[in-house]
Backbone as a ProteinNet text record, in pm:
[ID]
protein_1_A
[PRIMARY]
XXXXXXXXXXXXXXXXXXXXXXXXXXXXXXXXXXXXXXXXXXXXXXXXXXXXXXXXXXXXXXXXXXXXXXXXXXXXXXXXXXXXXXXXXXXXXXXXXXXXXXXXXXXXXXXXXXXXXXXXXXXXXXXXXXXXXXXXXXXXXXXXXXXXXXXXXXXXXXXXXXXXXXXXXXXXXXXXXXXXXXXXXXXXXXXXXXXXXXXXXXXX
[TERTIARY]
9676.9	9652.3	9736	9888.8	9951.6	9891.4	9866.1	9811.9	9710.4	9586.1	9460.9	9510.7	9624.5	9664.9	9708.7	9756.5	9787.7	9713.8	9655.1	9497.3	9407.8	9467.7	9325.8	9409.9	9561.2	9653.4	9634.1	9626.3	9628.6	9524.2	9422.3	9262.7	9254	9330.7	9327.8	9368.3	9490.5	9541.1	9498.3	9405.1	9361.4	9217	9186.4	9042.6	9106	9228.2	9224.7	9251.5	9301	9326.4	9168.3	9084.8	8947.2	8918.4	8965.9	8919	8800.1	8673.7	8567.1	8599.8	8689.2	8739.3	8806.3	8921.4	8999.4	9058.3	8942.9	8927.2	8885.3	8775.4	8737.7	8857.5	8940.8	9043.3	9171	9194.5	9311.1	9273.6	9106.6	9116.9	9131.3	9263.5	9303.3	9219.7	9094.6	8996.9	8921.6	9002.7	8941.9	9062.7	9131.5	9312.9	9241.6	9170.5	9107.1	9067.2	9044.5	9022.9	9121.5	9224.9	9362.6	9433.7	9447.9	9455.2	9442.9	9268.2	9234.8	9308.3	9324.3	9331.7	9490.3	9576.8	9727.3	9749.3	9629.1	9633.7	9558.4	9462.8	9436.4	9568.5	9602.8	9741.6	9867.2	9872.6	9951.9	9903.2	9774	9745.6	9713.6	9732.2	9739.1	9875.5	9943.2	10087.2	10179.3	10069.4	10115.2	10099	9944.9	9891.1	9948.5	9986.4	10132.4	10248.2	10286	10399.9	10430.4	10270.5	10276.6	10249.9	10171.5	10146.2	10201.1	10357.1	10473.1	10558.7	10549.7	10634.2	10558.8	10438.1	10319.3	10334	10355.7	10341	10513.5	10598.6	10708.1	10732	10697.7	10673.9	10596.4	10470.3	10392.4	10377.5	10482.9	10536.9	10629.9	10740.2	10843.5	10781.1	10684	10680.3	10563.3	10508.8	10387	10538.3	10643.3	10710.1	10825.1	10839.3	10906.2	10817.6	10680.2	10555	10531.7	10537.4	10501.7	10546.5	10719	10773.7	10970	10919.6	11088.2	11149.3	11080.4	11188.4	11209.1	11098.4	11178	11286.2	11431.7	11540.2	11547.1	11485.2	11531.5	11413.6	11292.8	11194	11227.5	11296.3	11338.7	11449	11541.3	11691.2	11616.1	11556.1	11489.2	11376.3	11352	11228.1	11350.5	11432.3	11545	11605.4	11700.9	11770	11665.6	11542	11428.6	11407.1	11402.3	11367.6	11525.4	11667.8	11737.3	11778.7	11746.4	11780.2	11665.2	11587.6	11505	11502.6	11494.2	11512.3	11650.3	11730.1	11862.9	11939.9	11939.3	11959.9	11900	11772.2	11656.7	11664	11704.8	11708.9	11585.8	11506.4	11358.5	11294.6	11320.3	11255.9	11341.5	11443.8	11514.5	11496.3	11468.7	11390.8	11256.1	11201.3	11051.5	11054	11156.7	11183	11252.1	11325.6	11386.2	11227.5	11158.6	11060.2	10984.7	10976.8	10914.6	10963.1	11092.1	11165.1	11171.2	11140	11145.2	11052.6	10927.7	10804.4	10770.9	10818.7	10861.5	10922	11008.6	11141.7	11160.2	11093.3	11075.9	10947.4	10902	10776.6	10703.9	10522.3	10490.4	10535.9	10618.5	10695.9	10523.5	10568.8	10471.6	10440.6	10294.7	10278.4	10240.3	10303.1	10260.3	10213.7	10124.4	10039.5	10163.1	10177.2	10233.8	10151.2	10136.9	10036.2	10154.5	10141	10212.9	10127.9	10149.5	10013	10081.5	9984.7	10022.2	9901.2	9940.5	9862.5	9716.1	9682	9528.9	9526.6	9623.2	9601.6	9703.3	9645.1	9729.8	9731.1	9802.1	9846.9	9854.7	9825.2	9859.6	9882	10008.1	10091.3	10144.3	10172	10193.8	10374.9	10431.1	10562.1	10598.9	10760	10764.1	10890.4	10873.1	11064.5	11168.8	11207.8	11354.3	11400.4	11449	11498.9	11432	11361	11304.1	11377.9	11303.9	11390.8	11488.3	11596.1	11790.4	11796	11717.1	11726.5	11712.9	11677.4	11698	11817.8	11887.4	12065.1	12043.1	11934.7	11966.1	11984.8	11929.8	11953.8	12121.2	12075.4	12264.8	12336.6	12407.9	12466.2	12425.3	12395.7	12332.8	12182.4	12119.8	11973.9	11959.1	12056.7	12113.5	12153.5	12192.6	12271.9	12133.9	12053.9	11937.9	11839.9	11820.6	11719.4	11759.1	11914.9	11919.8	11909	11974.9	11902.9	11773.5	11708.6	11566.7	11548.6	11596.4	11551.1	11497.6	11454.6	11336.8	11281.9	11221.2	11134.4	11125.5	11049	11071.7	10894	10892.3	10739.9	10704.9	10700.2	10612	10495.3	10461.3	10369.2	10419.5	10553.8	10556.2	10665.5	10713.7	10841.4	10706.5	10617.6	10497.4	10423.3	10435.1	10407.9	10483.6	10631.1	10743.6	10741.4	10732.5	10776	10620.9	10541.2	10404.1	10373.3	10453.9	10443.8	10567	10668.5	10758	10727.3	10664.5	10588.5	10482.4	10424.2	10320.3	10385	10488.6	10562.5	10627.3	10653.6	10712.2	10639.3	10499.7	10400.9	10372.5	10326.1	10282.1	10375.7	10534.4	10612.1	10613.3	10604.8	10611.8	10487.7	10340	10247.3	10184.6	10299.1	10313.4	10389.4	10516.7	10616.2	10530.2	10469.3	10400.4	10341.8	10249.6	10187.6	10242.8	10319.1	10408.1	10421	10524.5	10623.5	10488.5	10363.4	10299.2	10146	10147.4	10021.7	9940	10043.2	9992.6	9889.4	9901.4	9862.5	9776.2	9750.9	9680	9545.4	9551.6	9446.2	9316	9371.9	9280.3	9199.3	9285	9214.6	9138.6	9162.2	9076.9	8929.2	8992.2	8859.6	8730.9	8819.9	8737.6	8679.5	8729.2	8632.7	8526.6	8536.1	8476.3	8340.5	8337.9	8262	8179.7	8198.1	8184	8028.7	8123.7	8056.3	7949.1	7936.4	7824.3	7717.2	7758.4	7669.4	7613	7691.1	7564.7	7472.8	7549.3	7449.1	7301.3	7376.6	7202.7	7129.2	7199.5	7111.4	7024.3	7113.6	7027.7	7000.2	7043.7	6953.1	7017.1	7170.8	7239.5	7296
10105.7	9971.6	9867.1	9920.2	9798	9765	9860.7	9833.8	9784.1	9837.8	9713.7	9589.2	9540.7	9405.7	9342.9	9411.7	9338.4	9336.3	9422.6	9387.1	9264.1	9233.5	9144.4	9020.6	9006.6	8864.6	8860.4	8949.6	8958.5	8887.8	8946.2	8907.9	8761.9	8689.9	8526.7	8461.2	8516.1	8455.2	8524.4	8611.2	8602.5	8547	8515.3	8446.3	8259	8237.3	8115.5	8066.7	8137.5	8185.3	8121.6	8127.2	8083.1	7925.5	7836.7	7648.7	7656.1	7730.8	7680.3	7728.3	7760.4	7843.2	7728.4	7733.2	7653.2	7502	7438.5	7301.5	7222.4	7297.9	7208.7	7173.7	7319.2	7332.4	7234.4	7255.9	7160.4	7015.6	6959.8	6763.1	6731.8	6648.4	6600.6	6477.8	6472.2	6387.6	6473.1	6634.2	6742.5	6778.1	6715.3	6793	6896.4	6877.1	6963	7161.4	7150.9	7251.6	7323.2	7267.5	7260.8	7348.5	7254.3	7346.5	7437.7	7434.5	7585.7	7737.6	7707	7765.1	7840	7725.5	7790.7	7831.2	7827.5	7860.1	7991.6	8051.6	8180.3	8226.6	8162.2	8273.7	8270.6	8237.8	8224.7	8396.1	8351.3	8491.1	8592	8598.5	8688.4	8803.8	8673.8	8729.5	8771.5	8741.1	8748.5	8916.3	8940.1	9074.7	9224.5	9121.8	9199.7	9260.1	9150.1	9179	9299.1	9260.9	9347.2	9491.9	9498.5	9654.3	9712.8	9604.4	9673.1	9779.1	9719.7	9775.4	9898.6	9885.6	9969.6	10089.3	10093.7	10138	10233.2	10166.7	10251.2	10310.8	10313	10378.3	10498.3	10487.7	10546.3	10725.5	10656.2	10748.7	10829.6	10762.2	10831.3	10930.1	10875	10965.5	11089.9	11087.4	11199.8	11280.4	11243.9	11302.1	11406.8	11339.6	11399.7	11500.7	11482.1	11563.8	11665.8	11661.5	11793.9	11822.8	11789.1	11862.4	11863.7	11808.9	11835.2	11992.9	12089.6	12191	12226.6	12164.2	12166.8	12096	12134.7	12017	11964.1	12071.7	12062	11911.3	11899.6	11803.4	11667.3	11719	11602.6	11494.3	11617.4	11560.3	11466.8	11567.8	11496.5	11347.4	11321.3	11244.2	11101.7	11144.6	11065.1	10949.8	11066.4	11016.1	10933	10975	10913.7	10729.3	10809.7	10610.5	10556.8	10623	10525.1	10500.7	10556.5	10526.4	10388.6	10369.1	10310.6	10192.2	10152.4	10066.6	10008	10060.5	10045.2	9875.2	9936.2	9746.9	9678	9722	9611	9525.5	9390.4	9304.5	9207.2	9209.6	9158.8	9244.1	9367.5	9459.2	9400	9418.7	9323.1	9195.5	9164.2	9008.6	9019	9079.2	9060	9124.1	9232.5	9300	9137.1	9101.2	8982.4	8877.6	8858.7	8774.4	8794.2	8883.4	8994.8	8937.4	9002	8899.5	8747.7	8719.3	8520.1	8530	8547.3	8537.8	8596.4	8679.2	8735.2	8652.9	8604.1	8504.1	8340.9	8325.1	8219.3	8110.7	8138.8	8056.3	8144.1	8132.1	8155.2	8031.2	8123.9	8049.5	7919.8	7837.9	7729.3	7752.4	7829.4	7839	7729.3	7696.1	7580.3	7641.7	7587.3	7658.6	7568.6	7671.6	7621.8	7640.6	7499.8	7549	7538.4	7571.5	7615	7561.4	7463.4	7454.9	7492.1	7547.3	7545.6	7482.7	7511.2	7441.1	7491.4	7587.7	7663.5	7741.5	7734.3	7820.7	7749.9	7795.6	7788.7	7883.8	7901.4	7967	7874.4	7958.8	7904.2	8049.9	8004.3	8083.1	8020.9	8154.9	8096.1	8130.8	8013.2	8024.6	7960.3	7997.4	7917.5	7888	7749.4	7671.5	7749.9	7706.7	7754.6	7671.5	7585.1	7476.4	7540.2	7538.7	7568	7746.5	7797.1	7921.3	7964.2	7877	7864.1	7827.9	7744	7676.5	7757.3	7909.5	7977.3	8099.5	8092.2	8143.8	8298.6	8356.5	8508	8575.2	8516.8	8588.3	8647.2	8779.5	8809.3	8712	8719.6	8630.5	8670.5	8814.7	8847.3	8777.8	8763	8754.5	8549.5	8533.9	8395	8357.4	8414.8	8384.8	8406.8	8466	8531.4	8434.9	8395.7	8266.7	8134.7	8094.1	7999.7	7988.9	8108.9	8170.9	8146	8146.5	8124.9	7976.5	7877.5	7757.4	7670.8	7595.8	7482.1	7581.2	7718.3	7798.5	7931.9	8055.5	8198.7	8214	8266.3	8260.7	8341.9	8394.9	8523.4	8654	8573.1	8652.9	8742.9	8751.3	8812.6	8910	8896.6	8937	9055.9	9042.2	9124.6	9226.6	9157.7	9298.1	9342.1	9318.8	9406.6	9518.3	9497.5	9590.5	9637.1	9636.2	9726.2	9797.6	9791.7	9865	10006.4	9964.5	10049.9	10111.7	10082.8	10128.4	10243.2	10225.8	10326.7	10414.3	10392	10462.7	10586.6	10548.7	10652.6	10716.5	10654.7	10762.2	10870.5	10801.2	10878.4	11041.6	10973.5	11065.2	11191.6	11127	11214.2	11298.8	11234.1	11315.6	11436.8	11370.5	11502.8	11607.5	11557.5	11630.5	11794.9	11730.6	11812.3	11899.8	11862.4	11919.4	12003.7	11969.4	12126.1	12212.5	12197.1	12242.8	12361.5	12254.7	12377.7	12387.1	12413.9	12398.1	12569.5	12655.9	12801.6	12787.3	12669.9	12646.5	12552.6	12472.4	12317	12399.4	12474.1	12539.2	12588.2	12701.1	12714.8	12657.8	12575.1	12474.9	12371.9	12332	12253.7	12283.4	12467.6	12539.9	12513.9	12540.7	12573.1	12410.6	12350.6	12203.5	12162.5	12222.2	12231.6	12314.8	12422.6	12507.6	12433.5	12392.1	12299.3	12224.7	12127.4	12025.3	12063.5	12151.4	12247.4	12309.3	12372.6	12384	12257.5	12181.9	12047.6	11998.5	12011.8	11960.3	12052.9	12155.2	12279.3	12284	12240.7	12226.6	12074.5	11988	11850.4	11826.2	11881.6	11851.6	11713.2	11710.4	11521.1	11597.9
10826.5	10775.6	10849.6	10859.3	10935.5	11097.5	11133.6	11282.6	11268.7	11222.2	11180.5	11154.5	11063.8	11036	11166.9	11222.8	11321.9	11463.3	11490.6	11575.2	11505.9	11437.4	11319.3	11401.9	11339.8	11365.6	11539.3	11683	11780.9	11805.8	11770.6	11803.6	11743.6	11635.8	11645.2	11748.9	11755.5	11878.2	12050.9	12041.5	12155.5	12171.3	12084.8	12073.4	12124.6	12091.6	12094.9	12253.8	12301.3	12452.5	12535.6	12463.1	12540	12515.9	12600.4	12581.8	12504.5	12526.9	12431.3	12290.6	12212.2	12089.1	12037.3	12139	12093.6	12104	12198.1	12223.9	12140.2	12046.7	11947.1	11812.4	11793.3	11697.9	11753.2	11865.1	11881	11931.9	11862.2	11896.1	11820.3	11836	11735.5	11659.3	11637.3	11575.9	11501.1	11472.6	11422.2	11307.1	11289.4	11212.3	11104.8	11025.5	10949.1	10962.5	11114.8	11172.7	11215.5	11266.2	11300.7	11159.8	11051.9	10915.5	10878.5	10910.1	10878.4	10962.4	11069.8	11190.7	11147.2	11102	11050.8	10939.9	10803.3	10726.9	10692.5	10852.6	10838.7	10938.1	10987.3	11058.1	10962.3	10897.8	10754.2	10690.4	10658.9	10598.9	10658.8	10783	10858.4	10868	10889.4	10893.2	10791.7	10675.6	10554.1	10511.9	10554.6	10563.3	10645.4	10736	10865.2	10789.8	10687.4	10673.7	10530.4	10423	10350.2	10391.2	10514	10584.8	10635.1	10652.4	10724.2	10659.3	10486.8	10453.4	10331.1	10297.3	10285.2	10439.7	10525.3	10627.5	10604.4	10597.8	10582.8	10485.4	10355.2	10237.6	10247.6	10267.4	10286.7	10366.4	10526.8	10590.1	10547.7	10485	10432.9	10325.3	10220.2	10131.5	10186	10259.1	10341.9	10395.5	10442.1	10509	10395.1	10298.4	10177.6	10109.1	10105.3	10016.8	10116.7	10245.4	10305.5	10390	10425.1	10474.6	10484.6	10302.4	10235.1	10256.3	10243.5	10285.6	10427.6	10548.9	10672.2	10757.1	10689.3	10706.5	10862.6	10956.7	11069.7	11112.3	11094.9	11104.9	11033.2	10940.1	10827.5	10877.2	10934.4	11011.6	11157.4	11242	11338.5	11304.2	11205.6	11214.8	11148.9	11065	11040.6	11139.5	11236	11361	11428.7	11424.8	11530.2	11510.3	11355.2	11255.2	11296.3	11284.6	11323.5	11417.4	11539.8	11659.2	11713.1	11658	11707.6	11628.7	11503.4	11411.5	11365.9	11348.3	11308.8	11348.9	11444.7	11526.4	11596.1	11536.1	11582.4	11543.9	11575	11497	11472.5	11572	11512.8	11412.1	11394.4	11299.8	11178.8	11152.5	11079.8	11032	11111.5	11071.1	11024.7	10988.3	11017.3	10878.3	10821.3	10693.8	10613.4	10667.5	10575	10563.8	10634.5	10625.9	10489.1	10500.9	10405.6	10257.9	10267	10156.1	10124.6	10227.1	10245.1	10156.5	10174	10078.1	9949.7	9935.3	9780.1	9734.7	9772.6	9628.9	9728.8	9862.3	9853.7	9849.8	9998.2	10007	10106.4	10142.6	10285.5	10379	10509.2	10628.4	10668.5	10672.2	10772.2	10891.3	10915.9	11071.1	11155.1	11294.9	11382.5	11512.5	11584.3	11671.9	11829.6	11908.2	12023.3	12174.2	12224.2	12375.9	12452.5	12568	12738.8	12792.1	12911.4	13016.2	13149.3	13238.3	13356.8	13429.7	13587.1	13705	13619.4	13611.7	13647.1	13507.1	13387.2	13248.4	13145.5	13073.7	12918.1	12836.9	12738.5	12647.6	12541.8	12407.5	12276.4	12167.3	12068.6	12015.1	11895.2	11812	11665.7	11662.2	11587.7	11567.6	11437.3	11405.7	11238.4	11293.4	11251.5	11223.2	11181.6	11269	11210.2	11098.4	11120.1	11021.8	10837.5	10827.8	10670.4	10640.3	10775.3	10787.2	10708.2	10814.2	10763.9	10642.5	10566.1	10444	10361.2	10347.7	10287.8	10303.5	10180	10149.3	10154.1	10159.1	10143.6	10312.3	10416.2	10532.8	10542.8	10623.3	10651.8	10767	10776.1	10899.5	11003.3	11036.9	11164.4	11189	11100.6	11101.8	11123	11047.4	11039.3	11169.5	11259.9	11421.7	11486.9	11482.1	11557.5	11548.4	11462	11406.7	11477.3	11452	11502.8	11672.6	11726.6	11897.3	11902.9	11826.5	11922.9	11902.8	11898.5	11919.7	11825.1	11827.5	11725.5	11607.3	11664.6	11603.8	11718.8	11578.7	11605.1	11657.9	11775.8	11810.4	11759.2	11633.9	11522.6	11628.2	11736.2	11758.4	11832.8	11953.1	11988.9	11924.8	11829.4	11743.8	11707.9	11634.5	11567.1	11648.2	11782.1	11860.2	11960.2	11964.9	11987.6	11848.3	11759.5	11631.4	11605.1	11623.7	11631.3	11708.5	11844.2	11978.2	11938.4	11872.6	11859.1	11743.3	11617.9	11496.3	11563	11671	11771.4	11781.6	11882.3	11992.1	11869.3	11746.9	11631.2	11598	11518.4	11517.1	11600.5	11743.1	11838.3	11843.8	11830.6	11856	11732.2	11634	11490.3	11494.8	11531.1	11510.9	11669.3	11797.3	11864.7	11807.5	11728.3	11694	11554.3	11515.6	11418.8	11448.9	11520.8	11610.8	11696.8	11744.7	11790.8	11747.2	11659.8	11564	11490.5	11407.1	11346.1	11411.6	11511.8	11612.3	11528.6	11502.6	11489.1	11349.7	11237.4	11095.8	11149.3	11232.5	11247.6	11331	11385.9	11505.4	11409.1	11341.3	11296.3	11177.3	11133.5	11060	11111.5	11250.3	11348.8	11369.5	11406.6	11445.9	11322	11204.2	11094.2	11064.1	11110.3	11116.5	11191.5	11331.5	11431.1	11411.2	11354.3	11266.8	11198.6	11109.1	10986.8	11039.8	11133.1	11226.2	11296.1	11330.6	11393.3	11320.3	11227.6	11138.5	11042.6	10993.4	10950.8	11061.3	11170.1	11265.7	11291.5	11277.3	11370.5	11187.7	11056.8	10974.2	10945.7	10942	10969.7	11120.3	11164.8	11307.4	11327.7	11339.6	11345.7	11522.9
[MASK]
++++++++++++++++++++++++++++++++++++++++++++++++++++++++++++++++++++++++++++++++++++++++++++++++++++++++++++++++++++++++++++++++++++++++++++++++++++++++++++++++++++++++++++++++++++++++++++++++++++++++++++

């Protein structure tokens, strides 16, 4: 689910990437459209952020339900989440965001263009300023925020921490796969089976 959410938030902002998309949204004799435009990346990111942590729940407890008595997988899949997360501090941030919107407000998204000679770019970011204005950040997260400037460009913070959200899976569900390839095989087979026979009976 979290990765769908965030192929969904990608695909806004790469749709906007095209002048005929997004020429009509950013004239300003259009502000209305403009609105709309930050108020679905609002809920976009809103959807991001609940799948993030739906997404870490989720894992943890598949990982407690079927394979609490293998300590050695358990210990390994552990170290894995904290070597990689631990002092992430955009992952960190993106968990406090999380919290911003529970007990404060949804962050205000503002759309940012780049132009160059021959291209442009356009990108979603949130103030800082409203940000800081809220007292629960830690001081680390608080120093980090104010580092990025005017405002936090959300989009690419979202797919630094979805690329590394992959890169864990990927690793956990080779790791399984190893580990019990001798139990997973023939249960494959016996699917494979399966599949074959509905087919030579419906003829699919």
């Amino acid at each position: 689910m979290f990765q769908g959410n965030v192929a969904q938030y990608k695909s806004l902002v790469a749709e906007l990437q095209n002048p005929v998309v997004s020429g009509p949204i950013l004239d300003v004799r259009n502000p209305e459209a403009h609105d709309r435009l930050l108020s679905e990346a609002e809920r976009l990111l809103h959807n991001v952020l609940m799948g993030m942590s739906t997404r870490v729940d989720q894992q943890r407890c598949f990982m407690e339900e079927h394979f609490q008595d293998d300590s050695a997988l358990m210990n390994e899949y552990r170290s894995k989440v904290t070597s990689m997360f631990k002092d992430d501090v955009e992952a960190k941030f993106l968990k406090g965001l999380r919290n911003y919107i529970t007990h404060a407000q949804l962050p205000v998204a503002q759309s940012r263009q780049t132009f160059g000679q021959e291209s442009f770019e356009i990108t979603f970011t949130l103030p800082a300023e409203p940000l800081l204005a809220w007292s629960r950040w830690s001081g680390e997260l608080r120093t980090w925020i104010a580092g990025q400037g005017d405002a936090v460009v959300i989009v690419d913070v979202v797919d630094a921490y979805a690329q590394k959200a992959g890169e864990l899976d990927k690793w956990l569900f080779d790791r399984i796969t190893l580990k019990y390839r001798a139990d997973i095989d023939p249960y494959l087979r016996e699917c494979a089976e399966f599949d074959r026979e509905v087919a030579r009976v419906f003829g699919a």
